[in-house]
MISEZA-938108 format. One record per residue (C-alpha): residue in one letter; x, z, y. Coordinates in steps of 0.1 Angstrom, whole numbers, plus 5000, padded with zeros to 4 digits. Each point is the difference from the previous one (the first is absolute). Last residue first. Layout:
<lomis>
AXZY...
</lomis>
This chain:
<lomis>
X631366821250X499249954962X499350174967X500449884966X499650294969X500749904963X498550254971X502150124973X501250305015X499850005035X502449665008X500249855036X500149685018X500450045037X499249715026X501249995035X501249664997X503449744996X501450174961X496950224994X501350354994X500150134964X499250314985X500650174965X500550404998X496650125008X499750334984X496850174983X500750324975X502050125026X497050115020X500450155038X498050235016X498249875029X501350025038X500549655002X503649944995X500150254968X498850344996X501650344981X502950035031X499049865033X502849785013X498149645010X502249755002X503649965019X501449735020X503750045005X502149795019X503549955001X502349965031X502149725000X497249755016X499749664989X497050114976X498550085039X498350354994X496750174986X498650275017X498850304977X497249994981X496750244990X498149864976X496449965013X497449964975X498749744972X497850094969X497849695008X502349755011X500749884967X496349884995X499749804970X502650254984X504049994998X500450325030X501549925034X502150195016X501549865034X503250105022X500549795025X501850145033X502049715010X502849965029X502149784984X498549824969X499650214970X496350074993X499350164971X497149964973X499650244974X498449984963X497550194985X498950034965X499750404998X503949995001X501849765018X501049635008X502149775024X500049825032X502249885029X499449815030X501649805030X502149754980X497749715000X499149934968X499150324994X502150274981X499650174961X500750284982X499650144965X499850344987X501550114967X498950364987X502350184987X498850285022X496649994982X501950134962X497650315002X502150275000X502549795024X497050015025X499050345000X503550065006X499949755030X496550185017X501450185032X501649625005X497049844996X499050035038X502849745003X498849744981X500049655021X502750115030X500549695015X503849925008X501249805022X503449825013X501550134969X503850104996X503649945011X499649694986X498949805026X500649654999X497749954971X497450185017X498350294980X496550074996X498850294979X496650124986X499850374990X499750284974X500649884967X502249685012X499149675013X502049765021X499749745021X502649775006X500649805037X501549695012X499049784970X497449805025X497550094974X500750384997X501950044970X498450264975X501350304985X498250204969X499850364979X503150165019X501150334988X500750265029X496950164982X501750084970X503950105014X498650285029X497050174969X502550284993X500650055036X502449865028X498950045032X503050295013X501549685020X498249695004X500849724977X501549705012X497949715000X501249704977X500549625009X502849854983X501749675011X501949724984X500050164966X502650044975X499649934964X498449665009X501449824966X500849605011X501850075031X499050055035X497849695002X497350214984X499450235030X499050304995X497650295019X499650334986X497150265004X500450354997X497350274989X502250124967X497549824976X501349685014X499149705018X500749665002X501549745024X499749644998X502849725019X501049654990X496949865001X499350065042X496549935004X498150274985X502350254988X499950014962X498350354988X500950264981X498750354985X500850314983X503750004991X501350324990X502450285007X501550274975X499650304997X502450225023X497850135028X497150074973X502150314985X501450135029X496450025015X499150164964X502250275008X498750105028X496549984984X501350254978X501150255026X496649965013X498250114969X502450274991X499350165034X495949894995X500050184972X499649854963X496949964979X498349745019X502549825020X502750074974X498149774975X499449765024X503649975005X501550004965X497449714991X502149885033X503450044989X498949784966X499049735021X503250005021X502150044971X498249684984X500349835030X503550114999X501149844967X498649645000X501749935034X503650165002X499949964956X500049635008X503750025011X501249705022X496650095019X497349675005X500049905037X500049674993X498849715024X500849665000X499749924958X499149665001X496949824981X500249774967X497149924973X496949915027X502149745017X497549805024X498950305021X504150045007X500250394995X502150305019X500150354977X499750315020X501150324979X500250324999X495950184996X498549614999X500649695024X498749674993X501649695028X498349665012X501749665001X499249665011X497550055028X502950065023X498050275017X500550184970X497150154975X500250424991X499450194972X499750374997X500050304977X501449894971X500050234972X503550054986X502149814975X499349695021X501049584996X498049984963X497549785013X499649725028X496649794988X499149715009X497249745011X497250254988X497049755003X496950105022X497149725001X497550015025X496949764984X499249685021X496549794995X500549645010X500549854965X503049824982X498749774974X501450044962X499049694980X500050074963X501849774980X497849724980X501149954964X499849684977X497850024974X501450164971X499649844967X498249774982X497450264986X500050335026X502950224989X498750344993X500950255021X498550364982X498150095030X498749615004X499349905033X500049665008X497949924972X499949634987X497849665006X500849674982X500849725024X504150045006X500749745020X503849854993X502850085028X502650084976X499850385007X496449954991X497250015024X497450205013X497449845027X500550105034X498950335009X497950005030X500450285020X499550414998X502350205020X501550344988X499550345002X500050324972X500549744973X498950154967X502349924968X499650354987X496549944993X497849685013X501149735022X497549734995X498250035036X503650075013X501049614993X503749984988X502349755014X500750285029X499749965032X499950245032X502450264988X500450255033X503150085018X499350285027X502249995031X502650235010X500650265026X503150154998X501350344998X503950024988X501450324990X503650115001X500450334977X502450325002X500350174969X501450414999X497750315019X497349705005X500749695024X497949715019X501049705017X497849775018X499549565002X497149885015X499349634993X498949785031X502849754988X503050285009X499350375012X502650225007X500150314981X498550325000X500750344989X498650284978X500950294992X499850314974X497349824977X499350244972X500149864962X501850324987X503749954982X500650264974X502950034988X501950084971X502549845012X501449734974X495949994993X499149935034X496150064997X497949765024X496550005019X498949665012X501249835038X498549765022X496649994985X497949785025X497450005032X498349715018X498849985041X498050295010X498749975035X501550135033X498650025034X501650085032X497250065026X497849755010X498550015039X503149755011X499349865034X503249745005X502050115030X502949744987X502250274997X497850144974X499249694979X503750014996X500250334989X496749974977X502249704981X498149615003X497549864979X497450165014X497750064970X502750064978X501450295024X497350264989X500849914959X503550174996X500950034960X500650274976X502149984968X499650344974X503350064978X499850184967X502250224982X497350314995X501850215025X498849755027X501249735027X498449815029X500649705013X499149945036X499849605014X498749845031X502650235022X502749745005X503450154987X497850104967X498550385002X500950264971X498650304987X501250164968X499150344978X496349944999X498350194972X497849864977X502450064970X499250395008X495449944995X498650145029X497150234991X497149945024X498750305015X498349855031X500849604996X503349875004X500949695016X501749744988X500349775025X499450135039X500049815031X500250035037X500350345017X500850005032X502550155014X500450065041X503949915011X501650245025X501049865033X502949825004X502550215020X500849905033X500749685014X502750015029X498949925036X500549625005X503149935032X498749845030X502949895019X499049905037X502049755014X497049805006X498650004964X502550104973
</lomis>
């Protein structure tokens, strides 16, 4: 105010949409290169600070990388930003150590299986410059410790190396001169004997007394991963996700009905919180068998049968998947509050409880479900309402969701249903028996938010993965393909303005819609999915899985 006149700041629209770069590659193919399946990426993972990604594969191992560009400064890129500091280095990465996390196993009570594959992984707060992560398979969870140690190296010895001969070599030691031998009484001992001897004769008079090796402790470090413990034999089922608390105490595992709750210093006891196992087994072993057997039935009749019989079939199959029974697919902790998570289900509804309710969270605090439009229910309605993944947003205000079809986020005090939604695969939709033919629209996608709230991201087919805008006001909509130039297959996907998240009414932003192609107008390959991404946790960085090769890009 300035004379009695109020000046009052126009509003800021929309941020503008970011321009990738890419940045780094690790693993990279070469032109008809076989990719070997235990070198596939199936978890990505930033620490709370950015300078670390771990990676995950199918062949049990997990792959460390550490931030180098900031070293030089001293200081985080974000604060170097809002100090106007000229920085002409992108984000950089180097590889820091890798390890065997988890080995192949047969459950012999079972019969069973159990494959090395790394489903997620999750870090820990650090302690004494050690790193500290969790890692899981379909049934073990492990705590890892990653610390640099120095090398111990034997720097005497009361043997001289020049004389060591045989299996009595000294690989290093420290020559010096050796006192004269003497007795165990303290006499000289003046004839001359072997020291070596391979059938270890006594020398005459005895043993001369015996110098201990000196160990010295060197300045050359080695990165040492030690599996601190191990929380077994908690799930009947797969787990499917894994997920730390904000009091840095506890973390939960959650497979197909359960989610156990863990102290990471008692690896042999966890709490039952969640259990939406059936009084009556038969309800959930039973009709996924109906189900599959109904549709053998149904691709039979869609090749031999009419398309009358066909559709009355199908009819009957949407009975048929209304009634099986409903899953959990994945949970997360929220991200400051430890008494809350939600998690997801294969029905497409998200649930939100609160563990100071009572000691089993049977009933939830909140659910957040869309209704389903009248007359849109198909055969495929139940399948691609399944959720794959949900994420907190960091201030814990908002959950992303991702489904088949689209990305969803949903307030927390909203539950009458999402505040966006980003269509991701709707000119698929003409293709979803295709699809279930080939097992693609099982498929898993991840999804992931930046630090700040104001975008979205997760994979597709043909290695791409889509960026949205979802602060008020915003129109970004970006493909980008996993290559050293993702730009390079990029068009125009038409959008629809995007709203306030405060606002009641819902948005919608929608893809591309031509059937046969994919967001850029080529046709699409379900033989190449990106399913693993991650957002840096304070930058506009994306890390991002084609295969087994790594992809970093930046904004």
């Amino acid at each position: 105010m300035h004379g009695g006149d109020e000046v009052v700041a126009a509003p800021a629209g929309p941020p503008q949409p970011l321009d990738w770069k890419f940045s780094q590659v690790f693993g990279e193919r070469t032109a008809g290169e076989e990719v070997q399946e235990v070198d596939i990426i199936s978890a990505i993972e930033f620490d709370k600070t950015g300078d670390h990604l771990a990676t995950g594969d199918r062949g049990g191992r997990v792959v460390l990388f550490e931030r180098t560009d900031t070293k030089d400064h001293g200081v985080s890129r974000r604060d170097l930003e809002r100090m106007d500091y000229l920085i002409s280095r992108h984000p950089e990465f180097r590889y820091k150590t890798e390890f065997q996390s988890h080995e192949p196993e047969f459950d012999y009570l079972k019969s069973l299986e159990i494959e090395e594959k790394i489903n997620k992984i999750r870090w820990c707060q650090t302690a004494n410059s050690a790193l500290f992560l969790l890692s899981t398979n379909d049934k073990t969870i492990k705590f890892w410790k990653v610390q640099e140690k120095k090398v111990k190296k034997i720097s005497d010895m009361n043997l001289d190396p020049s004389k060591a001969v045989g299996n009595g070599s000294i690989a290093s030691s420290s020559s010096s001169s050796s006192p004269k031998p003497c007795l165990a009484n303290g006499s000289s001992l003046g004839g001359s004997y072997n020291y070596l001897s391979h059938d270890f004769s006594f020398p005459p008079g005895g043993l001369p007394s015996l110098h201990l090796p000196v160990v010295v402790t060197s300045q050359e470090t080695n990165l040492v991963a030690r599996c601190r413990r191990v929380y077994g034999h908690a799930h009947d089922y797969h787990i499917n996700s894994i997920s730390n608390n904000s009091d840095g105490e506890t973390f939960i595992s959650a497979d197909d009905l359960r989610i156990n709750l863990w102290n990471l210093e008692i690896s042999n006891q966890s709490f039952n919180i969640v259990d939406v196992k059936p009084a009556n087994m038969e309800d959930l072993t039973g009709k996924p068998l109906l189900f599959w057997y109904f549709s053998l039935l149904l691709s039979l009749l869609k090749v031999y049968a009419s398309s009358v019989l066909f559709n009355i079939f199908a009819k009957v199959m949407v009975i048929v998947m209304s009634i099986i029974a409903e899953v959990i697919t994945s949970a997360e902790f929220h991200p400051t509050h430890c008494n809350m998570l939600a998690y997801s289900s294969s029905k497409g509804s998200i649930r939100l409880i609160d563990l100071r309710q009572s000691a089993l969270c049977d009933s939830h605090a909140k659910l957040f479900e869309e209704p389903e439009a009248p007359g849109s229910r198909s055969f495929f309605t139940e399948i691609i309402a399944s959720i794959s993944d949900i994420k907190f947003a960091k201030d814990g205000r908002y959950i992303l969701s991702r489904d088949y079809m689209t990305l969803k986020l949903w307030d927390i005090n909203m539950d009458s249903g999402p505040v966006a939604t980003f269509q991701v695969h709707e000119y698929l939709r003409p293709k979803l028996c295709d699809l279930y033919e080939n097992d693609s629209i099982f498929d898993k996608f991840e999804c992931c938010l930046s630090g700040d709230g104001l975008r979205v991201a997760t994979g597709s087919y043909s290695n791409l993965f889509r960026v949205f805008g979802c602060a008020p006001g915003s129109t970004e909509a970006t493909t980008l393909e996993a290559s050293k130039n993702p730009m390079r297959r990029q068009v125009q996907t038409p959008s629809r303005p995007s709203r306030p998240l405060s606002s009641i009414t819902r948005v919608v932003r929608r893809g591309t819609e031509t059937p046969g192609v994919d967001a850029n107008g080529n046709s699409f390959d379900f033989t190449t999915k990106l399913l693993h991404l991650a957002w840096h946790p304070t930058e506009n960085s994306i890390a991002c899985a084609a295969a087994n090769s790594l992809y970093m890009y930046y904004a």
